[in-house]
C-alpha positions as CSV (number, residue, x, y, z in Angstrom):
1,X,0.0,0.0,0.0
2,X,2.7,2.0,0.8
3,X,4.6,1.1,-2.4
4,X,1.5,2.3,-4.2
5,X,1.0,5.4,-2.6
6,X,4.7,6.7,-3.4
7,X,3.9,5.7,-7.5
8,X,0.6,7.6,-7.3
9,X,2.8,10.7,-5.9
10,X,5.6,10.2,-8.2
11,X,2.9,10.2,-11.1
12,X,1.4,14.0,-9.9
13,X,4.3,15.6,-9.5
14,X,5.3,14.7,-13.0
15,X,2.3,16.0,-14.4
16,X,2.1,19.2,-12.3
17,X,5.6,19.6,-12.8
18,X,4.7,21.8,-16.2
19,X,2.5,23.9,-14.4
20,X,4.5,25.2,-12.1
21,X,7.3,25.9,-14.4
22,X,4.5,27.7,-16.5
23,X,3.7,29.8,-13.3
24,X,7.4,30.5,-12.7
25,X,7.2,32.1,-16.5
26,X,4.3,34.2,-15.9
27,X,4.2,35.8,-12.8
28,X,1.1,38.0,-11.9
29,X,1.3,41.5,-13.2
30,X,2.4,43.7,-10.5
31,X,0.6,47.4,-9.9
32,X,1.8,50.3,-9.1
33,X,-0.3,52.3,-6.6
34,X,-1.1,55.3,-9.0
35,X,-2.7,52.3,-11.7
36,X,-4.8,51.0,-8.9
37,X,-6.6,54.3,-8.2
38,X,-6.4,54.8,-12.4
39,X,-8.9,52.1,-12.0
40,X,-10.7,53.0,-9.4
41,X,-11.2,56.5,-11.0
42,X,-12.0,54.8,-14.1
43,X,-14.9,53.0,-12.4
44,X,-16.5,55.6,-10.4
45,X,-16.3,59.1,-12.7
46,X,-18.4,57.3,-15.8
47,X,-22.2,58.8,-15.7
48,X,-24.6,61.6,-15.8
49,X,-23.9,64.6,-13.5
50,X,-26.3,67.9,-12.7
51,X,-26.6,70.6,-10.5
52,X,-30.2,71.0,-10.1
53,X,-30.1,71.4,-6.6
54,X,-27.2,73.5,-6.3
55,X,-29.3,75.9,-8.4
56,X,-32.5,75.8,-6.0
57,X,-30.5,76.0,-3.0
58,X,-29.3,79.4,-5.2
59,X,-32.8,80.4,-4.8
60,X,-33.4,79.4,-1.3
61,X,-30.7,82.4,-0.7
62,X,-31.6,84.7,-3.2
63,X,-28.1,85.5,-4.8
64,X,-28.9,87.6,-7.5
65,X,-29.2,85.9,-10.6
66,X,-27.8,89.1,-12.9
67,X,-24.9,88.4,-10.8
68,X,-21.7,88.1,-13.2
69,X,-20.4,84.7,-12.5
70,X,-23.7,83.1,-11.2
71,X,-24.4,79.4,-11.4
72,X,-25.6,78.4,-14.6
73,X,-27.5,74.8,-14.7
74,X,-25.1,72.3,-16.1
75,X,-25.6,68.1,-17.1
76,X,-22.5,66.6,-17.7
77,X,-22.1,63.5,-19.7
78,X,-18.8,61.3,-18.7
79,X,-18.4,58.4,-20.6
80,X,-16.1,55.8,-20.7
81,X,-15.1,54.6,-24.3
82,X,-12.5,52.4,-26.3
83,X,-10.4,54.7,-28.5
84,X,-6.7,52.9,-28.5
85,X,-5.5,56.0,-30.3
86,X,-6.0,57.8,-26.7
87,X,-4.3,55.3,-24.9
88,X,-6.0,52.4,-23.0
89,X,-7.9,54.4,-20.6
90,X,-10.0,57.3,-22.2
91,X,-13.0,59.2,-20.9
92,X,-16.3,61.2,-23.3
93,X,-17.0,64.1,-21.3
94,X,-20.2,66.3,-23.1
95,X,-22.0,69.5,-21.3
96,X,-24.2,71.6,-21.5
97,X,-26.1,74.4,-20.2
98,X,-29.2,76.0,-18.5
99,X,-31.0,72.4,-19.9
100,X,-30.5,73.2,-23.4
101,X,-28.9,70.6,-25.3
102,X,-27.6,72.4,-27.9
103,X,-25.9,75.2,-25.6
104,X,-22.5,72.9,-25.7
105,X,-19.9,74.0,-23.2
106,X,-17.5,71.4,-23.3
107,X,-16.9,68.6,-25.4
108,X,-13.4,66.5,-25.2
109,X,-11.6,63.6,-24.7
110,X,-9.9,62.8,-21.7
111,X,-6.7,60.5,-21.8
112,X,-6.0,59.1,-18.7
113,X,-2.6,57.2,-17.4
114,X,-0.7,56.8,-14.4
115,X,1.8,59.4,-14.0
116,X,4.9,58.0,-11.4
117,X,6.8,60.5,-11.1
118,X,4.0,63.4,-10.8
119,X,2.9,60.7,-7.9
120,X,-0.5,61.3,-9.5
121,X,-2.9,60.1,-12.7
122,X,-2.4,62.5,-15.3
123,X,-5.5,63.5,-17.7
124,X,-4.5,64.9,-21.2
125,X,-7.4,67.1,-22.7
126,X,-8.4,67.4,-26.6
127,X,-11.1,69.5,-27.1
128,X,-13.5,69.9,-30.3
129,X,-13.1,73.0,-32.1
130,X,-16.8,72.9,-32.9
131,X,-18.7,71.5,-30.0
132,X,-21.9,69.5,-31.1
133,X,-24.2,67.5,-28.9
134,X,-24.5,64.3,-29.5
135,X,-25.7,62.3,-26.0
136,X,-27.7,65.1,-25.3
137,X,-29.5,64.4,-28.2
138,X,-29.3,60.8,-27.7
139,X,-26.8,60.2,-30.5
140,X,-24.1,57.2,-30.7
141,X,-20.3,58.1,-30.3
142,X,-19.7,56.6,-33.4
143,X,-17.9,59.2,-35.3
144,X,-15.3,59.1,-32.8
145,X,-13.6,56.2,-34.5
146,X,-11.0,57.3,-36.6
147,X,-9.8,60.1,-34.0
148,X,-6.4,60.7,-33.3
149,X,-5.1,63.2,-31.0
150,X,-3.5,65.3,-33.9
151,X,-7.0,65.1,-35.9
152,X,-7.4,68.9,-36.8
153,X,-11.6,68.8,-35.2
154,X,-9.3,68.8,-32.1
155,X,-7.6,71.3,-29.8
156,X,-5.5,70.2,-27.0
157,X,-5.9,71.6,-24.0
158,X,-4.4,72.0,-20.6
159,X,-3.3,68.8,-19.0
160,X,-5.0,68.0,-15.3
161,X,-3.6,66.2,-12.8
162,X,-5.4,64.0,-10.2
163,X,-4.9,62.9,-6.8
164,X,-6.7,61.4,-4.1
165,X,-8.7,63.5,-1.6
166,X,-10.0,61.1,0.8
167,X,-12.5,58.3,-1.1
168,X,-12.6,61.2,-3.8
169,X,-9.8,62.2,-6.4
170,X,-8.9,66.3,-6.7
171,X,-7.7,67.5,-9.9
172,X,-6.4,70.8,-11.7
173,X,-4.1,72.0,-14.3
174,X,-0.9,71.8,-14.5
175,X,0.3,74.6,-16.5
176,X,0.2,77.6,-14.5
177,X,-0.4,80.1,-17.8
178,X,-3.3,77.7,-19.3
179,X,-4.6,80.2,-21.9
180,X,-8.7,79.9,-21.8
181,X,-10.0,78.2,-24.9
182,X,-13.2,81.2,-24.9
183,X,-10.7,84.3,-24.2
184,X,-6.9,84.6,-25.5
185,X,-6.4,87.1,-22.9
186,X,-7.2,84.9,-20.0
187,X,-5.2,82.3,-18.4
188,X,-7.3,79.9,-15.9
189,X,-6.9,77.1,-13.4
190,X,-9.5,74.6,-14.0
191,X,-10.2,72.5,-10.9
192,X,-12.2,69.3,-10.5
193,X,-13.3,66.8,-7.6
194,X,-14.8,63.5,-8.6
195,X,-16.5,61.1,-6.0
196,X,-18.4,58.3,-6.4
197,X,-21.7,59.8,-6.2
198,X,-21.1,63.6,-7.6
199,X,-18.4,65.7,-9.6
200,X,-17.7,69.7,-8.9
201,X,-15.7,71.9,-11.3
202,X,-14.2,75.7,-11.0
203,X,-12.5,77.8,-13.1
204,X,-10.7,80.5,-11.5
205,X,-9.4,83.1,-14.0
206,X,-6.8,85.3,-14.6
207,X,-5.7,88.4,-16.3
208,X,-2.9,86.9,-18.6
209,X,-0.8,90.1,-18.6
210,X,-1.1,91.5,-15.1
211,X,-2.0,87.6,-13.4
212,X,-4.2,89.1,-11.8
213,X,-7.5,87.2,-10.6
214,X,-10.5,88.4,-12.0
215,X,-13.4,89.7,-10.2
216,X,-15.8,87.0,-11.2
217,X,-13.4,84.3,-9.8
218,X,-13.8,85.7,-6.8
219,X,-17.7,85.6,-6.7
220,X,-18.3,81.9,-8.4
221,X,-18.1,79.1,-6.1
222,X,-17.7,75.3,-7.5
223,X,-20.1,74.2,-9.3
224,X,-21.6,70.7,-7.5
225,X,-23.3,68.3,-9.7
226,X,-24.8,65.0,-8.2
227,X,-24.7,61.6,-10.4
228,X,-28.0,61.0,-11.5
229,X,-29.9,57.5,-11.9
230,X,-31.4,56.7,-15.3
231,X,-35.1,55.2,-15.8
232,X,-37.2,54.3,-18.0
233,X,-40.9,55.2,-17.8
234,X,-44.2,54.3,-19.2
235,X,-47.2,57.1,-19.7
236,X,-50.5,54.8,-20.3
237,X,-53.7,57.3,-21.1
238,X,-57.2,56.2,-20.7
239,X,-58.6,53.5,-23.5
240,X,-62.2,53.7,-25.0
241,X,-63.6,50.7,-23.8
242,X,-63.9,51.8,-19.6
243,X,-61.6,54.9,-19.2
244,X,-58.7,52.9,-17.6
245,X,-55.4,54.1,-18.2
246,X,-54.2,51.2,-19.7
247,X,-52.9,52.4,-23.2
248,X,-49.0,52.9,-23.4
249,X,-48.6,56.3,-25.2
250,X,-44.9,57.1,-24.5
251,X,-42.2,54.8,-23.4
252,X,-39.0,57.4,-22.4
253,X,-36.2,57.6,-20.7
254,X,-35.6,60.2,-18.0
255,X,-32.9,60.7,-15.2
256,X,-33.4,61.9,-11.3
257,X,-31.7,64.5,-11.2
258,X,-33.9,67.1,-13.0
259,X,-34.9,64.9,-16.0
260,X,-37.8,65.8,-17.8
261,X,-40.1,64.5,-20.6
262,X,-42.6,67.2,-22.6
263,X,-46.0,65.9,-23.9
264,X,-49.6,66.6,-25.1
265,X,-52.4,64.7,-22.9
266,X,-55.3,63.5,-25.0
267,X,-57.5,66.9,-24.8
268,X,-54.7,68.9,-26.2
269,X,-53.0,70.2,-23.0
270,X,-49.4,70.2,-22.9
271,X,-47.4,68.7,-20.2
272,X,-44.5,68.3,-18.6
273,X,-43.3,64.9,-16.3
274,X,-40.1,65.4,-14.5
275,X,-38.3,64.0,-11.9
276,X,-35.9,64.9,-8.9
277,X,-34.0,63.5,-5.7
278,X,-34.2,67.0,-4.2
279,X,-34.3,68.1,-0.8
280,X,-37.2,68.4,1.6
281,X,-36.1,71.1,4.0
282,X,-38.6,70.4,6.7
283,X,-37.8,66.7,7.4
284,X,-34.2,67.4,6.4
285,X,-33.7,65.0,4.3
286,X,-33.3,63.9,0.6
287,X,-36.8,62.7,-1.3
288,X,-37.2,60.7,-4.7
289,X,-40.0,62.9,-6.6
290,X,-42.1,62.4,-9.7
291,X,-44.6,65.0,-10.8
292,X,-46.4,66.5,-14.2
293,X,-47.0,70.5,-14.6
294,X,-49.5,71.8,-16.7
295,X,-47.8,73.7,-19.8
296,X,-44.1,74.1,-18.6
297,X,-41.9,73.4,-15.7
298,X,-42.9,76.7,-14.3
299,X,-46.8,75.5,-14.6
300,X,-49.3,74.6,-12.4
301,X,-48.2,71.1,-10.7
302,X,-51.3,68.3,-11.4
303,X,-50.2,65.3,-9.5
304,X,-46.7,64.5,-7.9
305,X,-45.8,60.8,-6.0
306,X,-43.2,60.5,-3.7
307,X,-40.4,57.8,-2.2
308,X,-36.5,56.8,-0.6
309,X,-33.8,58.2,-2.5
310,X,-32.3,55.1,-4.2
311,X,-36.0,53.6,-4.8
312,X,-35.9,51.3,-8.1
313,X,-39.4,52.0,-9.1
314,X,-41.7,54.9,-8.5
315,X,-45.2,55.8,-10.3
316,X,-48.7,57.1,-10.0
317,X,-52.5,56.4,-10.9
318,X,-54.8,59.1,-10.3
319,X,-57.1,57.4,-12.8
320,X,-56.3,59.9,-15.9
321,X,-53.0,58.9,-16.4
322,X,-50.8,56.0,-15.3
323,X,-46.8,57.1,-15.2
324,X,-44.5,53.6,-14.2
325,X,-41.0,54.1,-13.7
326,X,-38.2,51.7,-13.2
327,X,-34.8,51.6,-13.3
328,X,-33.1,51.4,-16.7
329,X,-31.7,48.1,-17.3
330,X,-32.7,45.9,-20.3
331,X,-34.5,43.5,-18.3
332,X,-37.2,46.6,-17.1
333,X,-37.3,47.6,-20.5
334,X,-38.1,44.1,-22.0
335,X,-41.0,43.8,-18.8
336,X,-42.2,47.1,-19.7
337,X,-42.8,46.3,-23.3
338,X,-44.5,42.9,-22.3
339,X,-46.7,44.3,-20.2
340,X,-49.1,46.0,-22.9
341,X,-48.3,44.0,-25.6
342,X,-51.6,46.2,-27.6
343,X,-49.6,49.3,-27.1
């Protein structure tokens, strides 16, 4: 028994004997510190970003909105994408303003790599000469293919580098004399902090021949966007048969953070379903709201449902109108679909 016990033995280690010569050959990849948080960055910065409530809290103090260098309302589009002549770690980044889609403020593409000796991860900037929206409209990313970083639709910009700032990274330009892409005679410090659950940018300026800061630096605080959460919703008017709202009429998509969807209800009246996590001052707290106005977002208010912040799902049936809202992920789009299958 013994005898046999030494053959089987003698038999595995000749056959494992490959393997761990294999594994001598190929050792794990080793990271360095700055690639880890590259792909931590990586993971959390991708999304949609807006500043909604920073621009109601705005109100709630009653800056004055002819101020030069007020808050404007800004939706940010991060995204991450595979353009290998960017490198292997590259970043969409789309805004606009005042929730008009084609009021482009910044369109570019972010490079990103680890940067050793800078102890930091370093972000090369290209920006288009011509900004166009194109996920603000819904549009694909395909004409971003054959891109290079020397393609003349591009401008290069400013170089920021990032470092961690407690479980979020801090960023801003290297170049001390970063000439403003808007004004020759300006030179700026652009600033950003990404977390995992919002993203604030600054620009302070500067008067490229004295270097002296200008006045509406001064006044502007950062501006703080929150990452929104994407759903898809159903609108279901009333059928003929017994007035139940049980006819899909729209199927949209629409994000928390201000999102909105403009309509006409069956008697001709114009409406307006949006949605917000904003903040209910009396129970101090953050709530998940969906409501329809009457005309604009500045109308009358004609029903509004509430819930938790981070709810899935959130809806209402006040008989004339049925609005379901679920999370986007295929899986609650194919439901939705099934579920009026006559629609």
């Amino acid at each position: 028994m013994k005898t046999l016990r030494i053959y089987i033995s003698i038999i595995l280690l000749a056959l494992l004997a490959p393997l761990y010569s294999q594994n001598e050959n190929h050792k794990e990849r080793t990271y360095t510190y700055q690639e880890r948080e590259l792909e931590y960055l990586m993971k959390i910065w991708p999304g949609e970003y807006d500043n909604v409530e920073q621009i109601d809290f705005d109100g709630y103090l009653k800056k004055d909105t002819s101020e030069k260098g007020k808050h404007e309302r800004v939706h940010n589009f991060t995204k991450k994408i595979t353009l290998p002549n960017f490198g292997a770690h590259v970043l969409y980044v789309e805004e606009y303003q005042n929730d008009m889609p084609s009021n482009i403020t910044r369109q570019s593409i972010y490079s990103l790599a680890a940067d050793e000796d800078a102890k930091a991860i370093r972000i090369k900037i290209y920006h288009f000469k011509n900004p166009k929206p194109q996920l603000s409209v819904e549009n694909t990313l395909s004409f971003l293919t054959d891109l290079s970083p020397t393609s003349p639709l591009l401008n290069k910009g400013c170089d920021l580098l990032m470092q961690r700032e407690g479980m979020a990274f801090r960023g801003k330009t290297e170049q001390k004399d970063c000439i403003s892409s808007t004004n020759p005679n300006t030179t700026l410090d652009y600033q950003i902090t990404v977390g995992e659950n919002d993203y604030t940018f600054k620009e302070i300026r500067y008067d490229k021949a004295t270097g002296k800061r200008l006045q509406d630096s001064e006044q502007l605080s950062a501006y703080l966007l929150e990452k929104s959460r994407c759903f898809v919703c159903m609108i279901d008017f009333p059928n003929a048969t017994n007035g139940r709202p049980t006819i899909t009429k729209y199927y949209i998509p629409i994000h928390d953070q201000g999102g909105k969807f403009e309509f006409d209800y069956e008697d001709g009246r114009h409406m307006v379903l949006g949605m917000r996590n904003t903040w209910s001052l009396g129970m101090q707290r953050e709530t998940f709201v969906i409501f329809i106005q009457e005309d604009s977002q500045k109308g009358k208010t004609l029903i509004y449902s509430w819930g938790n912040p981070g709810a899935d799902r959130i809806g209402f049936n006040p008989g004339w109108i049925r609005i379901q809202c679920d999370l986007d992920t295929p899986e609650n789009r194919k439901l939705q679909h099934a579920l009026r299958p006559g629609s």
